[in-house]
N, C-alpha and C positions, 0 to 999 in steps of 0.2 A: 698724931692724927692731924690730918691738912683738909684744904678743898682745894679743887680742880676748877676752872672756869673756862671755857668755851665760847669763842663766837665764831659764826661763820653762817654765809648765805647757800643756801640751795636751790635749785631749780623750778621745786614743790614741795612743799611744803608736806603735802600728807605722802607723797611717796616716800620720802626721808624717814617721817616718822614710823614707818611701816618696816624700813628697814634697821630704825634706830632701837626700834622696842625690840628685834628677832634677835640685837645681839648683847640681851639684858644678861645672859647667862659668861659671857666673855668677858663683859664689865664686871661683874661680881668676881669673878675667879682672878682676875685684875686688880683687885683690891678697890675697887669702886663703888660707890652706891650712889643714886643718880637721885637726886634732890629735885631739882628744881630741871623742865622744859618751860622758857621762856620764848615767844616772839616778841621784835621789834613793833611797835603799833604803828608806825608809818611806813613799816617795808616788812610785810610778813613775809617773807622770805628769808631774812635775816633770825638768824637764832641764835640763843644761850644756852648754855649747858652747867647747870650747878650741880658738880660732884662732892660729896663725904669721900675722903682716899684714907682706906683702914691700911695701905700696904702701899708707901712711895715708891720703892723700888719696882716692885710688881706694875705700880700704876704707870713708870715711866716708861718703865717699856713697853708696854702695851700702846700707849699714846705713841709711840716712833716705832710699831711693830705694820709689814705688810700689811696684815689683816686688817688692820685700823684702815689705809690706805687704798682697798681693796673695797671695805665695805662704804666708804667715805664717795665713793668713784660711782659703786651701784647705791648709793645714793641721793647723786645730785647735788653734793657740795660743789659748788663753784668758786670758791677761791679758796687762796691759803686758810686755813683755821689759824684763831688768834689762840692761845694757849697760856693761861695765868698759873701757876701753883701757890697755894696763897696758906699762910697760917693762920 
């Protein structure tokens, strides 16, 4: 078992999160369980993402899967996501 870390800015902040919570069920079957939503306190547009990865392989390709890419797009990520897998 690992963690997953996440950063990256979005557009807005609660429409992000609106589409980050509808795809709770895709992360789970992923092998992820989502710990921690952080914002930056100086730039709340900037967010963290603290995953539990019960399944690496399941969780990597989900992270480099369209649908990530798709839903990352509707939204509102504006730049590359930074991406840690950590023990």
């Amino acid at each position: 078992m690992g963690y997953l870390l996440v950063r990256h800015k979005v557009r807005e902040y609660h429409e992000w999160k609106r589409v980050f919570d509808a795809h709770k069920d895709a992360q789970r079957q992923a092998g992820l369980r989502i710990e921690k939503v952080m914002r930056n306190l100086y730039e709340p547009d900037e967010v963290f993402l603290f995953f539990e990865v019960m399944d690496l392989a399941k969780a990597r390709g989900f992270i480099s899967s369209p649908e990530v890419s798709v839903a990352q797009a509707d939204a509102g990520v504006v730049d590359k996501p930074d991406i840690y897998f950590m023990a």
